[in-house]
N, C-alpha and C positions, 0 to 999 in steps of 0.2 A: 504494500500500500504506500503510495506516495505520502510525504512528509505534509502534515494541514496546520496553518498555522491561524491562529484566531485572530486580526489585527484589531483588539478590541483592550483596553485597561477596563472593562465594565465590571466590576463586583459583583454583580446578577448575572452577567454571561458565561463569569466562569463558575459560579455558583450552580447554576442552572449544568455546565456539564459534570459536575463534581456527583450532586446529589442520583442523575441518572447514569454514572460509571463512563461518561463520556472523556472525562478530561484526560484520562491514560493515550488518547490518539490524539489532542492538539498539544502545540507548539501556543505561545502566548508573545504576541510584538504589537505594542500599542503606536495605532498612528499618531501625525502631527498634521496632518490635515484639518486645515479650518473648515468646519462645518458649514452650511448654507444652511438657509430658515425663507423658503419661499411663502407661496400663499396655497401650493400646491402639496398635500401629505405625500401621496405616490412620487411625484416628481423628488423632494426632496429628499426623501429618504433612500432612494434609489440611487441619487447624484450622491449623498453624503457614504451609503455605503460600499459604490462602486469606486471611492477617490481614495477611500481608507483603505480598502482591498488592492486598487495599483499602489498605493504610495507603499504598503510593507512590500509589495511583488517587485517592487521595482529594484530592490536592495537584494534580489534573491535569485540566483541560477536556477534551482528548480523547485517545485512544494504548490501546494494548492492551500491559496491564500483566501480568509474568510471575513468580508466586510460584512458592517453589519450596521443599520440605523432605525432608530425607533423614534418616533413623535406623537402626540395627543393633537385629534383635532376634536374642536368643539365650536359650535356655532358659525360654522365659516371660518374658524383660525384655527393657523398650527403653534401650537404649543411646544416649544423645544423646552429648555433644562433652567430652570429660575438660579440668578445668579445673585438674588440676595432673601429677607425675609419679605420684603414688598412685593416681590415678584411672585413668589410660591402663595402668600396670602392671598393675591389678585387670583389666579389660577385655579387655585384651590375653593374660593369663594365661589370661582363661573362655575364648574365642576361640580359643584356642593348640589348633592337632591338630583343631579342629570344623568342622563348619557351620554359617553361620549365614545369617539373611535380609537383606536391605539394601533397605530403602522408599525409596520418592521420591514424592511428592506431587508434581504440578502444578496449579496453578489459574494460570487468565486469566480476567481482569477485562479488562472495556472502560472506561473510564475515561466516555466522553462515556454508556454508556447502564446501566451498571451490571451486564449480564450480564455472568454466573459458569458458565465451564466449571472440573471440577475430577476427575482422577482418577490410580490407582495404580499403581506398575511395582514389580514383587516379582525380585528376583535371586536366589540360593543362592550363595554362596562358604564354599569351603573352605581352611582356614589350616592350613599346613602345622606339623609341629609345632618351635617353637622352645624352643632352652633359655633358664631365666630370665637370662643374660650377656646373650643376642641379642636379649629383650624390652627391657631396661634400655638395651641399645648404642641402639638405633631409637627408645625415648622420650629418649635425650639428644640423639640429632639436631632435637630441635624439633617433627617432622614431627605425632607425633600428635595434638598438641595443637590444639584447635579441630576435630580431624575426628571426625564420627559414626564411632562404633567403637574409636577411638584408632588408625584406620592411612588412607596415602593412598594405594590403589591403581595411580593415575598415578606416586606415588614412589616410595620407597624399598620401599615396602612390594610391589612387586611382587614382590618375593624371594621372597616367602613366602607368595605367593597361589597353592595350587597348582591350584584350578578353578574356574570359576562357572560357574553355570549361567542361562542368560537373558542380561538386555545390561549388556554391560560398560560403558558409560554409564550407565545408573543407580547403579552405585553408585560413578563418578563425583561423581555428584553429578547430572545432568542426562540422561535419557532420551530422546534425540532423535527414536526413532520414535515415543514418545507423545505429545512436543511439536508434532512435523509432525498425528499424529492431532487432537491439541488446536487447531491453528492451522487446521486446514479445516473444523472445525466455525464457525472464524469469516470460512470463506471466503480466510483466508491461505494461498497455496501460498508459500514461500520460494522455488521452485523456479524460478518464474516472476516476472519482472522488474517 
């Protein structure tokens, strides 16, 4: 099996292959590509995780490299990663009592020949509704910070996720029956030794 390298720093991504015995087959190289935040969820998750996937390929003779981008949309906007308490509180507030969509993007890159697979996993989650104390309690624990949406489904925030609909993995952060899809277009079974 070819060498797969995750080009992801996410805490939930490698989480997410640790707990289903995945992570014994990636590699771990976090990109430096700056992210885009259009008005489009598919479009940018697409662009953010096919730029993250060439830019580790591009350092690399051979391995099939794994981009990966998630965003919250909600009422017409995308929601990317709150970079302070104002930001998560705004987010978190629109969010409060709704639904909303949660994208993931996957692109694989093969490093030695340059093809690109690349496609999307759409969820529905419903937030239950909180008072503004309980938004404020959950952005002073830290958690929202850095995640699409201002919440971490794996953490704390599962309090208050009261549905989704479709795979609770993507908005993890990493959809694993699209990844398996993804990986046998390149002939990788994981499955198989």
């Amino acid at each position: 099996m070819s060498k797969i390298i995750l080009a992801s720093r996410s805490k939930g991504r490698s989480h997410v292959l640790e707990v289903t015995g995945l992570a014994k087959f990636f590699e771990y190289r976090g990109s430096s590509v700056e992210e885009v935040l259009l008005d489009d969820p598919t479009a940018t998750t697409r662009i953010n995780a096919l730029n993250k996937a060439r830019d580790v390929a591009s350092s690399l003779k051979e391995g099939i490299v794994v981009g990966v981008d998630t965003v919250v949309y909600f009422n017409g906007k995308v929601l990317g990663k709150p970079k302070n308490f104002n930001e998560a509180f705004q987010m978190l507030k629109n969010l409060n009592g709704n639904w909303h969509e949660v994208y993931t993007s996957i692109a694989i890159v093969d490093a030695k020949t340059g093809r690109t697979e690349v496609a999307t996993e759409v969820t529905r989650v419903k937030m239950d509704k909180l008072t503004e104390d309980e938004i404020k309690a959950y952005i002073r624990t830290g958690e929202p910070l850095g995640k699409a949406g201002g919440y971490a489904i794996r953490g704390l925030a599962a309090l208050f996720i009261e549905r989704i609909e479709g795979c609770y993995y993507n908005v993890v952060g990493l959809p694993l029956n699209l990844l398996r899809k993804l990986f046998l277009k390149f002939n990788i079974n994981i499955l198989k030794p």
